[in-house]
C-alpha positions as CSV (number, residue, x, y, z in Angstrom):
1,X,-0.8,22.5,15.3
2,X,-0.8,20.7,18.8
3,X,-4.4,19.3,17.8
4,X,-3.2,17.8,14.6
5,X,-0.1,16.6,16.2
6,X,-1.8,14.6,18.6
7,X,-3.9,13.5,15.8
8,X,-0.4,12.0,14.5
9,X,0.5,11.1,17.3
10,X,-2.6,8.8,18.1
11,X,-2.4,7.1,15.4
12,X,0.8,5.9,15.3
13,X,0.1,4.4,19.0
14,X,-2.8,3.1,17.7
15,X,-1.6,1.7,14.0
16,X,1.2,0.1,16.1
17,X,-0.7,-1.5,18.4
18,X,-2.8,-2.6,15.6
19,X,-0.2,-4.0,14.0
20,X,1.0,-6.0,16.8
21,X,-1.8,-7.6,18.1
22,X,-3.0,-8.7,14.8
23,X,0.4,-9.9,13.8
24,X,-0.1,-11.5,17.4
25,X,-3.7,-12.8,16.9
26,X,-3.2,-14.3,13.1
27,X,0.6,-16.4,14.0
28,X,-1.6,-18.2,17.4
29,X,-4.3,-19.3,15.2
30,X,-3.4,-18.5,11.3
31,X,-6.9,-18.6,9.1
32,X,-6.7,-22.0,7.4
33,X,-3.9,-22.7,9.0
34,X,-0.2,-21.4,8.9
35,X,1.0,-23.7,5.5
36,X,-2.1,-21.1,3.8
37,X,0.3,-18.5,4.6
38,X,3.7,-19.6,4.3
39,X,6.2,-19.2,0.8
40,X,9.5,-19.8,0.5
41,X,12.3,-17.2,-0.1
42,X,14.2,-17.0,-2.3
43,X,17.1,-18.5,-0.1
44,X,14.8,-21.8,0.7
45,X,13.6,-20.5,3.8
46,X,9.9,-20.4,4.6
47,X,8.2,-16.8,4.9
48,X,5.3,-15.8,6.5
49,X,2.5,-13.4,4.4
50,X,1.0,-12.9,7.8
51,X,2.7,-9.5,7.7
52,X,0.1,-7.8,5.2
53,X,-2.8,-8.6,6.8
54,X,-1.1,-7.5,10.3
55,X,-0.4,-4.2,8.4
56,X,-3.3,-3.9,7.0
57,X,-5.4,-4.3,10.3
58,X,-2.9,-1.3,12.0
59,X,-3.4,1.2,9.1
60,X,-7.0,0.6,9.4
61,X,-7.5,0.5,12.9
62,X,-4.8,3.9,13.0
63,X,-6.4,5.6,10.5
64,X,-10.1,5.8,12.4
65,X,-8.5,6.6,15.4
66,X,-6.6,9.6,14.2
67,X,-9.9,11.0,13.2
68,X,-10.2,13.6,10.6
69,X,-13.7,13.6,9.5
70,X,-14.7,12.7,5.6
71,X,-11.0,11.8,4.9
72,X,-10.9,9.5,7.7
73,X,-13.6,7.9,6.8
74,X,-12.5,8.1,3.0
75,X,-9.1,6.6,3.7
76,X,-10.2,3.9,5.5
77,X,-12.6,2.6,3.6
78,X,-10.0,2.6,0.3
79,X,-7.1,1.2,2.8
80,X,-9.5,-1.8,3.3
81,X,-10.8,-2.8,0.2
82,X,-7.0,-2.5,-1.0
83,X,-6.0,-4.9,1.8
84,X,-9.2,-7.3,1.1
85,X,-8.5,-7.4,-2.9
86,X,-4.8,-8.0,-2.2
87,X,-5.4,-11.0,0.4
88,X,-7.8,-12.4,-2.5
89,X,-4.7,-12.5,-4.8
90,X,-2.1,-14.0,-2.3
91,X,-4.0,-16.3,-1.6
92,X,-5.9,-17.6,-4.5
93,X,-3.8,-17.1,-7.2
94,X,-3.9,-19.3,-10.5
95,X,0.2,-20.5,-10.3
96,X,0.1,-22.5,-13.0
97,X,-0.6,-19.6,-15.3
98,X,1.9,-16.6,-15.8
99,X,0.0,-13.6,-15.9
100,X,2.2,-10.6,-14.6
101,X,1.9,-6.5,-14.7
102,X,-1.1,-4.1,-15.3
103,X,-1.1,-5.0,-18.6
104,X,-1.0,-9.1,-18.4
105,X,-4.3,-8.6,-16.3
106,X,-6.1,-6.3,-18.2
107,X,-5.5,-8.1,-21.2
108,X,-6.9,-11.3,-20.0
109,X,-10.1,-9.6,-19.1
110,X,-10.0,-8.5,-22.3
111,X,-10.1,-11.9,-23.8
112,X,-12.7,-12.8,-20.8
113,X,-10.6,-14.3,-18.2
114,X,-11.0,-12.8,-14.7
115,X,-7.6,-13.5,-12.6
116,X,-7.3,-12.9,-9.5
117,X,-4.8,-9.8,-10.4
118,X,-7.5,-8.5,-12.6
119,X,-10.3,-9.2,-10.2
120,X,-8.0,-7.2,-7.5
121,X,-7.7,-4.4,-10.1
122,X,-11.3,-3.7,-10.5
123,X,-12.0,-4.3,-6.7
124,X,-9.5,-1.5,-5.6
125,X,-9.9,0.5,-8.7
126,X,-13.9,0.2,-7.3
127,X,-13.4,0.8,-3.9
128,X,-10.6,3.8,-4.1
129,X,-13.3,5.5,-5.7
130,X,-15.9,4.3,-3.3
131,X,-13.0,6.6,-0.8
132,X,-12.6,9.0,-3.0
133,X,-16.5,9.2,-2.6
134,X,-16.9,9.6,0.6
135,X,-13.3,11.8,1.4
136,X,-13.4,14.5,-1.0
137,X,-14.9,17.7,0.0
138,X,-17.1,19.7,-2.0
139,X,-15.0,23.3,-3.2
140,X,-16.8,25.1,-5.5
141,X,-19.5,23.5,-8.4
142,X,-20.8,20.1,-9.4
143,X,-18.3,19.5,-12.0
144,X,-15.1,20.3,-10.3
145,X,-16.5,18.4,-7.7
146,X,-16.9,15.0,-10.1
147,X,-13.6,15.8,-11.6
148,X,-11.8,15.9,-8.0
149,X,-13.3,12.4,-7.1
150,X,-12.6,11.0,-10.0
151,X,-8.9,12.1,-10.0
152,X,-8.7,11.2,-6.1
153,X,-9.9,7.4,-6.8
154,X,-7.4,6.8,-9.7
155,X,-4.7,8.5,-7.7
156,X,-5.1,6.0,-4.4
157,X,-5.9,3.3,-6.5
158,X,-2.5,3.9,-8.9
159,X,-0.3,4.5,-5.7
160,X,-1.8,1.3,-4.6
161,X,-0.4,-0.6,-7.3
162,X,2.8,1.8,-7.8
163,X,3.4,0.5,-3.7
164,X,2.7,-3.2,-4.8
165,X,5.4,-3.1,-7.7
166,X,7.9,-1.9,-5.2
167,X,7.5,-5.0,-2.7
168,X,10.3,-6.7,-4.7
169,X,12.5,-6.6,-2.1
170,X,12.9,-6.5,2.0
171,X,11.9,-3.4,3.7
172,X,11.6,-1.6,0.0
173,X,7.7,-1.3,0.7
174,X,7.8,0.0,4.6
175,X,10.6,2.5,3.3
176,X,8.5,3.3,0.2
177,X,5.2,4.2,2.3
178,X,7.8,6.4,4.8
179,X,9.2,9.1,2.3
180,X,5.8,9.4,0.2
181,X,3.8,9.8,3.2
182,X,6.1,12.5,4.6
183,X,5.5,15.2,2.3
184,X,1.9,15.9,2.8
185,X,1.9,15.1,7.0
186,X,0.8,18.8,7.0
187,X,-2.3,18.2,4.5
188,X,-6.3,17.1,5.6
189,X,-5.0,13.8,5.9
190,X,-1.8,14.1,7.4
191,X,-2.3,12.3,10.5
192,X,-2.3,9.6,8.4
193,X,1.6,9.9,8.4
194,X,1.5,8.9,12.0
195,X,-0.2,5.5,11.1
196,X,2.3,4.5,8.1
197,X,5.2,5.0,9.8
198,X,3.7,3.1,13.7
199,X,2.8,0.0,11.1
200,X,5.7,0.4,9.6
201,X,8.4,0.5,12.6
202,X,6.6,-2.7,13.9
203,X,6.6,-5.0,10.6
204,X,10.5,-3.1,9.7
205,X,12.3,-5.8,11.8
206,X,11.0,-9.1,10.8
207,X,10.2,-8.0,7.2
208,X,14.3,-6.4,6.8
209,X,15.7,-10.0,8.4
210,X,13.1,-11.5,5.8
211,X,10.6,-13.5,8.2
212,X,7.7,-11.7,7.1
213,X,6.4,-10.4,3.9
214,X,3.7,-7.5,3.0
215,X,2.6,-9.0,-0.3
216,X,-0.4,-7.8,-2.1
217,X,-2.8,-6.9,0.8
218,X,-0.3,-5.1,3.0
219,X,1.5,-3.4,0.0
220,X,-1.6,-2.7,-1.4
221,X,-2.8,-1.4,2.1
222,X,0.0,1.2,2.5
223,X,-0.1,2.6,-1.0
224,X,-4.3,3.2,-0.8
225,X,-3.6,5.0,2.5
226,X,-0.5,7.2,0.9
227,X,-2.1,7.9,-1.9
228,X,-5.2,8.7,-0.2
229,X,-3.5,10.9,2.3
230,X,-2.1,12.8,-1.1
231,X,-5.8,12.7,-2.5
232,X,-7.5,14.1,0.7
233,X,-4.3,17.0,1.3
234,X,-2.8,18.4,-1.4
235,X,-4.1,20.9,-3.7
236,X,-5.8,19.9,-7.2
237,X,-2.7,20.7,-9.5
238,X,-0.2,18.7,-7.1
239,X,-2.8,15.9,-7.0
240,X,-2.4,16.2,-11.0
241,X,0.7,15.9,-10.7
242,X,1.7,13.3,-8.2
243,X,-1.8,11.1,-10.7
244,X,0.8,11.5,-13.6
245,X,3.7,10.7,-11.9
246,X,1.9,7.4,-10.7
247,X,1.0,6.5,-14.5
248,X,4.5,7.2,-15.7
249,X,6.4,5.0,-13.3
250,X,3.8,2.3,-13.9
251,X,4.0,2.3,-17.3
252,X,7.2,2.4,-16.8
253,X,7.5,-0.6,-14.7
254,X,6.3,-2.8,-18.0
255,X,9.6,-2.3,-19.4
256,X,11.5,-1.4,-17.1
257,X,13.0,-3.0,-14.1
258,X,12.9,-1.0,-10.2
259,X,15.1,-3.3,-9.0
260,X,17.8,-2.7,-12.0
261,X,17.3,1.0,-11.7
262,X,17.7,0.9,-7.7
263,X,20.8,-1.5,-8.0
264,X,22.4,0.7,-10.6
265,X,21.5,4.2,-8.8
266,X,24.4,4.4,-5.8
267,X,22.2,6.4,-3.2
268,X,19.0,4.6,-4.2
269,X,21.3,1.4,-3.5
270,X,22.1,2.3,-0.3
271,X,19.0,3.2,0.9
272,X,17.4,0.3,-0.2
273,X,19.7,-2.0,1.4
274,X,19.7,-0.2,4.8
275,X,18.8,-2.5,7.7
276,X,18.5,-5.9,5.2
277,X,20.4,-8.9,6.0
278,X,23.6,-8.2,4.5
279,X,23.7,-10.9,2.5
280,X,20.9,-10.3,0.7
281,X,20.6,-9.7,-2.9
282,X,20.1,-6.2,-4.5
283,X,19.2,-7.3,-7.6
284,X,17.3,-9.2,-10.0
């Protein structure tokens, strides 16, 4: 118990640290320059995307430090290539065409045009299972082995997403990553609880007062790691479970809107306005 609390422990320090330094390092000298990185609200103001990669550099930099073994190693690697294909689509995507949702993306591969949301779902579909590769332990034969990897990659790789569709709104993300990480801090992975929450409680402040934002490489970050940290520490039928859950609520998010169900839910309201500028809006 003490050695896998100092495991959380150590990387939270370390995921904060992370986190702040990159943040740090990226607003002195901004790659390309800090109008690459800037967006506008949806109150006119200017808002930076440095957050995600920030985010994504604490998780990553937390999550080796933690140590752990194959799951370490597996985590990382997924949390990375989320963060890289997510970057890709801030800050290369096609505006002038309106390609939104899973399906929007997968249907324009299907007519043969690559997007930068459909190059960023084969890139972390790809590399959550490259994770999945190198995380999962063998238990028991060849074929429950293939099966375990193959439901681990589509589990961080849909939590990815499921983390990305939440970042609608301030803080929802950060808050998101908290409470699904919590339940399996006890699992093979569950120092990784440590380094969601010290990334988080650094980006919370200027993300809640809407300075920063994740977008898709930091969102994308924290959902690989959760859902790796569920891949990597839960047993097979929970990991069935929590896979089905993720392909419910996204399927569910093409008709149906979060936000709407959030803003309509009083508790779910509540929460997801806590620590937001309080005049912010808590709805589509």
């Amino acid at each position: 118990m003490a050695t896998r609390l100092g495991a959380l422990l150590r990387g939270a320090a370390v995921a904060a640290a992370g986190t702040a330094l990159a943040r740090r390092a990226l607003e002195t000298d901004p790659p390309g320059g800090s109008a690459r990185w800037t967006r506008t609200n949806h109150r006119g103001e200017p808002i930076s995307m440095l957050e995600g990669p920030a985010v994504a550099a604490g998780l990553v930099a937390g999550t080796l430090a933690a140590g752990g073994g194959r799951e370490r190693a597996g985590a990382a690697v997924a949390t990375a290539g989320a963060a890289a294909f997510g970057l890709v689509d801030d800050l290369a995507e096609d505006t002038s065409t309106r390609v939104k949702g899973l399906r929007g993306h997968l249907g324009a591969l299907a007519e043969g045009r690559l997007t930068t949301g459909g190059l960023k779902v084969l890139g972390i579909g790809a590399t959550a299972l490259a994770g999945a590769v190198v995380g999962t332990r063998r238990r028991g034969g060849a074929a429950g082995h293939l099966v375990d990897v193959a439901v681990n990659g589509a589990l961080i790789a849909g939590t990815a997403n499921l983390l990305n569709l939440l970042d609608l709104r301030p803080g929802r993300a950060l808050k998101a990553s908290a409470v699904l990480s919590l339940p399996v801090a006890c699992g093979g992975a569950g120092a990784a609880t440590g380094v969601v929450l010290g990334a988080a409680a650094v980006a919370a402040p200027g993300d809640l007062d809407e300075r920063d934002m994740l977008g898709d490489g930091g969102a994308n970050a924290l959902g690989a790691l959760v859902g790796a940290q569920w891949a990597f520490g839960a047993p097979r039928a929970v990991r069935l479970a929590a896979l089905a859950s993720v392909v419910g609520l996204t399927l569910a998010s093409e008709r149906v809107s979060f936000s709407a169900v959030i803003s309509t839910t009083p508790w779910l309201r509540r929460a997801d306005a806590w620590g937001r500028r309080q005049d912010a809006p808590s709805e589509e």
